[in-house]
C-alpha positions in Angstrom: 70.0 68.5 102.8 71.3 71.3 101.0 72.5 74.3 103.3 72.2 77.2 101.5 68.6 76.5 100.5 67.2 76.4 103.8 66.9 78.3 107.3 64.6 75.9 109.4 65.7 73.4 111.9 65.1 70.2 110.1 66.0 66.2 110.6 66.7 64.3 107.8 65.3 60.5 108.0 68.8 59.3 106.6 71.0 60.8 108.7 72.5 62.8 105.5 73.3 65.7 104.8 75.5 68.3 102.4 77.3 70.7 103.6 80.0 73.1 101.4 83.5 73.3 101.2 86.3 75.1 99.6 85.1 78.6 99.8 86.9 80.3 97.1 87.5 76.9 95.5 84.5 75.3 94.2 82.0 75.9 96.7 82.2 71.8 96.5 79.4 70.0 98.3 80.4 67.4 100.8 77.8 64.3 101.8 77.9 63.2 105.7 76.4 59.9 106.7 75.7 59.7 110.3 74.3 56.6 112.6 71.0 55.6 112.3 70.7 55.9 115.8 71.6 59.5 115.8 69.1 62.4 115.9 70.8 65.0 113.7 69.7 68.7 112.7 71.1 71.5 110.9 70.7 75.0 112.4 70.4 77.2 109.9 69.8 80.5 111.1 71.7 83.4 109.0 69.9 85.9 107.0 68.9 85.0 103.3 68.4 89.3 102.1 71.1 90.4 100.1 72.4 93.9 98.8 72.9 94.7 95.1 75.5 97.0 94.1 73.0 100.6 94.7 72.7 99.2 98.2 75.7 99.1 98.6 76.6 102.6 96.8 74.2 103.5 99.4 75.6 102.2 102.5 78.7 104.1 101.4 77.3 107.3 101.0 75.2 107.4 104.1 78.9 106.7 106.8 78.0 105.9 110.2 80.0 108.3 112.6 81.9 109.6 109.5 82.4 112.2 106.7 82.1 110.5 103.5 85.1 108.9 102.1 85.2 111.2 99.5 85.5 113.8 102.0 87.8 112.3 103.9 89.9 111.5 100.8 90.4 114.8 99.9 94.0 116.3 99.9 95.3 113.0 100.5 98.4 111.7 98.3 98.8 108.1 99.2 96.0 106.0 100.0 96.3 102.3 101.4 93.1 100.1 101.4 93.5 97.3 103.6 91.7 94.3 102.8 91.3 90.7 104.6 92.8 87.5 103.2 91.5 84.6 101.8 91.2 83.0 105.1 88.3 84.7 105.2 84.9 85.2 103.1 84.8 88.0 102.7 83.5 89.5 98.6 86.3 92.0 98.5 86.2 92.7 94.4 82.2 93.3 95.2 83.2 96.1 97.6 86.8 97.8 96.2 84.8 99.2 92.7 82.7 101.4 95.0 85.2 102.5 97.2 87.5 103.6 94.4 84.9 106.0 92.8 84.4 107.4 96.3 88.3 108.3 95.9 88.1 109.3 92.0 85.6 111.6 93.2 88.1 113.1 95.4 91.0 113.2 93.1 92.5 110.5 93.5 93.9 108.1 90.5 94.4 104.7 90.9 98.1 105.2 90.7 97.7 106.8 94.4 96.2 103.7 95.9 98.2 100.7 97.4 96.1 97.8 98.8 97.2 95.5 101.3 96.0 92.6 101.8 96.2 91.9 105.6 97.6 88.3 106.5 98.7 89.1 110.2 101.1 86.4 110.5 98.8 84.0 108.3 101.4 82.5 105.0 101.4 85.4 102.1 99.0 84.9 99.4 100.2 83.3 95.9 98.8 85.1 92.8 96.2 83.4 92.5 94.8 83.9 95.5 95.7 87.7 95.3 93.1 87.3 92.0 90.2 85.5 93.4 90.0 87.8 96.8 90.2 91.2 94.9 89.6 90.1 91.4 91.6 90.4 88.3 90.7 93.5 87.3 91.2 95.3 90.3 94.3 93.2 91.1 95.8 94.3 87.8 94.3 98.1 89.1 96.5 98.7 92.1 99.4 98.2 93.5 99.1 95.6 95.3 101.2 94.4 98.7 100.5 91.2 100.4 101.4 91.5 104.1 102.4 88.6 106.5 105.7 87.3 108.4 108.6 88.8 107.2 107.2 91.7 105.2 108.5 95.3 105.2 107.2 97.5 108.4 107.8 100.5 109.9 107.4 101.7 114.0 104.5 103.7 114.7 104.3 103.4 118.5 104.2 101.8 121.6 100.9 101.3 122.8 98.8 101.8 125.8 99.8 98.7 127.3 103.3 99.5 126.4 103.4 97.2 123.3 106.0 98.0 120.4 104.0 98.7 117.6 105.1 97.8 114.0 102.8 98.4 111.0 103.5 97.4 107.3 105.6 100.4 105.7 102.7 101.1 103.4 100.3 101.6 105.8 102.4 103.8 108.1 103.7 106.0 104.8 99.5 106.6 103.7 97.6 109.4 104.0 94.6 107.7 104.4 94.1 104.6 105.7 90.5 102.7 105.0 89.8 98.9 105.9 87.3 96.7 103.9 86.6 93.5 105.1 83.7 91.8 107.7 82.5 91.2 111.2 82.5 87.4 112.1 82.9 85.9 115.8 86.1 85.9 117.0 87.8 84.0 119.6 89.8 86.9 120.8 87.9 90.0 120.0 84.5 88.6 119.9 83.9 89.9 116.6 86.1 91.2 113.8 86.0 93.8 112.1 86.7 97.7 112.4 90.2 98.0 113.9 91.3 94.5 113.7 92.2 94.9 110.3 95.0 96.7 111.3 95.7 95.3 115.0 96.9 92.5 114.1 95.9 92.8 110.4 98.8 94.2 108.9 101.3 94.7 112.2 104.5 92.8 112.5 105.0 89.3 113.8 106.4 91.0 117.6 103.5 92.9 117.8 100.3 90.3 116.7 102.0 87.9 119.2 102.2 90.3 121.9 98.4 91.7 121.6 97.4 87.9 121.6 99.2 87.0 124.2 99.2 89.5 126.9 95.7 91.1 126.8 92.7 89.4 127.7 89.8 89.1 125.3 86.1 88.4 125.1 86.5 85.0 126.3 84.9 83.2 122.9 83.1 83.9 119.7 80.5 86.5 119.8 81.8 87.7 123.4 81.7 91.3 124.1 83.6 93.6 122.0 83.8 95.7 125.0 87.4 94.1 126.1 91.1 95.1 126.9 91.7 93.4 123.5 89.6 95.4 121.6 90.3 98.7 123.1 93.8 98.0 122.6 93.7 97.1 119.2 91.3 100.2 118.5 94.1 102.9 119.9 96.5 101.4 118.0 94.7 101.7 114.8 93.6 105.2 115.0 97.7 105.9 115.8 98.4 104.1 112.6 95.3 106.1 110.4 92.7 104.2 110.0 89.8 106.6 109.1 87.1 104.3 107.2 86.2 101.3 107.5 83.4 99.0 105.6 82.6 96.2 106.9 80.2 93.5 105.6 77.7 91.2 107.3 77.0 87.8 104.9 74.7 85.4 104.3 75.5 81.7 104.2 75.6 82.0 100.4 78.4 84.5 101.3 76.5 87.1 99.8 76.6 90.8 101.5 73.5 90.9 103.8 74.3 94.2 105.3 76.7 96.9 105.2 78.5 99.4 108.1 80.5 101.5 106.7 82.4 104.9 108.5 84.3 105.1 111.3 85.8 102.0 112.7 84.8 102.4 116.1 80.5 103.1 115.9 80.9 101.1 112.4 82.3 98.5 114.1 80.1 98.1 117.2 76.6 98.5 114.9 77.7 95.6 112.8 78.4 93.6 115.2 75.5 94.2 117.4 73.8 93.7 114.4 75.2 90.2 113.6 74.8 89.0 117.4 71.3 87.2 116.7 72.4 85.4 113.6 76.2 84.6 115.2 74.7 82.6 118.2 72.9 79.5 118.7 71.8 77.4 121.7 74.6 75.5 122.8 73.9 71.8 122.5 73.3 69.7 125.7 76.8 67.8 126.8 75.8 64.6 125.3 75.7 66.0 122.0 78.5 65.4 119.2 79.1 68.9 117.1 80.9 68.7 113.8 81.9 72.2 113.0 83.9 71.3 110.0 86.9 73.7 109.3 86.1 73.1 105.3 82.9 75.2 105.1 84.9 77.9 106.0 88.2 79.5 103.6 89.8 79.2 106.8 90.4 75.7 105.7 93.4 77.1 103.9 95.4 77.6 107.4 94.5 73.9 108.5 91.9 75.8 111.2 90.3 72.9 113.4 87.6 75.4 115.7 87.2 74.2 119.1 83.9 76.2 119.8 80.8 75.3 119.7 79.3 77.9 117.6 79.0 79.6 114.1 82.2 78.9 112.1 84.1 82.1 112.7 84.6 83.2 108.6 80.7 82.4 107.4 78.0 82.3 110.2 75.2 80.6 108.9 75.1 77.1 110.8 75.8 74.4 112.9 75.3 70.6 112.9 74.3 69.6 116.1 74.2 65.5 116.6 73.3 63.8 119.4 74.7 60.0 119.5 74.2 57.5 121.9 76.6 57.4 125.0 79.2 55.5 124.0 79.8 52.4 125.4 83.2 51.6 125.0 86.8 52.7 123.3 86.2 50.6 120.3 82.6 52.5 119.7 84.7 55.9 119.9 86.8 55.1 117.6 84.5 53.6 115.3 82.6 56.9 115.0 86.4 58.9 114.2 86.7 56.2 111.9 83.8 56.6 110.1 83.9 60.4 110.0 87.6 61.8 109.2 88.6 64.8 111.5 90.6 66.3 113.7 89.0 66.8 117.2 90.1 69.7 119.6 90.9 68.8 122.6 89.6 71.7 124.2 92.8 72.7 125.4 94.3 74.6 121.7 96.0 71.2 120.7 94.3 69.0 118.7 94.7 65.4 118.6 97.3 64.9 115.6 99.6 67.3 117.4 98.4 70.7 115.2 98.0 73.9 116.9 94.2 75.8 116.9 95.1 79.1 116.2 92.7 82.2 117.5 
């Protein structure tokens, strides 16, 4: 069965289906043989519409909560973009040609614009990752500054909860500060998007640790956004200058499905209101077996191994949902691990090699 070219519930008679892998890397279909004796389905339930570049043009023009970029733009010397990294799906070179008009409207050359590609404490980029997340066009366009552990940042504030905040030196020495990237289920804030791509986007190792570690959250993917977490996160972007955000919705395919651009707080919470119906499914009954393989998403690049039972957190469009036979014995478990090569959480962060999940 071939995901992206279906959104019904089906079984398949052999027990096989296709799922894809290496996001930004092929888009390589994988084949998984299950036990006859399984009943296995796909859930397929993201949206198939997509928007073409005038929708998109439009989305921009029409800013929820916001003056128009251009607007907004206006006067400004130094303009950072912050963009997500390849970790996740999201079609930045689709969505940075637009956004750069909006700010040649208002002035602006390219030689005023720095994007940063926001790695929180994820590995920096190579080049050729830098190239396939913005394309080479506009990675040869910009200046262009990767941000991750160990990168150049500046103090902007302590925050409400009396965290030290440190923001890359770019963002804190812009103007204008506008955040491109999408709203997926998140462990932490329920969904991304808005001001997380700057809390802990682009904020130095002390202070991602301490957001993650001392304020609680929405308790699991597609939680409320409406959390200590969030608000936190939220006060200290608007400290550092975010202004704009855009912030996609996609399709399985990865395609944009639907667009929320303005400010990062209403922006934020549309979208992901917006993506709640196609970011949830039924959670299986215990006796079922999910695979929610880490491949299908580009998260696969930080060795991710998701513990939820839900959409995979960088492209909601499915899950396999398997129920097996009880099993019977040791040997039968570890057949089935045998026959199908991962790494199980064990629901406690740590999976079963040793390896850390990470939020």
């Amino acid at each position: 069965m071939d995901l992206g070219s279906s959104q019904s519930t089906s079984k398949t008679p052999a027990n096989t289906i296709r799922i894809r892998v290496g996001a930004w890397f092929g888009d390589e279909p994988v084949r998984l043989d299950f036990p006859p004796a399984w009943d296995v389905q796909v859930l397929d339930e993201g949206p198939r519409h997509r928007l073409g570049p005038e929708q998109i043009r439009e989305k921009l023009a029409q800013p929820i909560g916001s003056p128009t970029l251009t607007r907004l733009a206006a006067g400004a010397r130094r303009v950072a973009i912050i963009v997500d990294d390849i970790t996740r799906p999201t079609p930045t070179a689709l969505l940075l040609p637009p956004v750069l008009d909006e700010l040649t409207r208002a002035g602006l050359s390219r030689s005023a614009v720095t994007i940063v590609i926001a790695g929180g404490i994820h590995r920096p980029p190579d080049p050729q990752h830098v190239e396939r997340k913005l394309g080479a066009e506009m990675a040869d366009a910009c200046r262009v500054v990767p941000h991750g552990e160990g990168s150049d940042v500046a103090f902007a504030c302590d925050s409400p909860a009396g965290i030290p905040v440190f923001v890359n030196r770019s963002v804190a020495e812009a103007d204008l500060v506008i955040g491109l990237g999408g709203i997926y289920p998140h462990t932490v804030a329920g969904f991304s998007g808005g001001a997380k791509i700057v809390a802990p986007g682009v904020c130095g190792i002390e202070t991602a640790r301490a957001l993650h570690d001392q304020l609680p959250g929405a308790g699991g993917r597609g939680g409320p956004v409406d959390n200590a977490f969030r608000r936190e996160i939220e006060a200290i972007a608007e400290t550092a200058g975010l202004k704009f955000v855009v912030n996609a919705l996609l399709t399985p395919d990865r395609d944009i499905a639907d667009l929320f651009a303005g400010h990062p707080v209403p922006a934020q919470r549309e979208g992901s209101t917006s993506s709640t119906p196609d970011s949830v499914v039924t959670q299986p009954p215990p006796s079922s077996t999910c695979f929610n393989p880490a491949g299908v998403s580009p998260q696969e690049e930080q060795n991710h191994h998701h513990r939820e039972i839900a959409a995979p957190p960088a492209v909601r469009s499915w899950t396999l949902r398997a129920h097996s036979p009880p099993f019977t014995s040791a040997r039968a478990r570890d057949d089935v691990e045998e026959h199908f090569p991962v790494v199980p959480s064990r629901g406690d962060g740590q999976c079963r090699d040793g390896s850390s999940v990470e939020p």
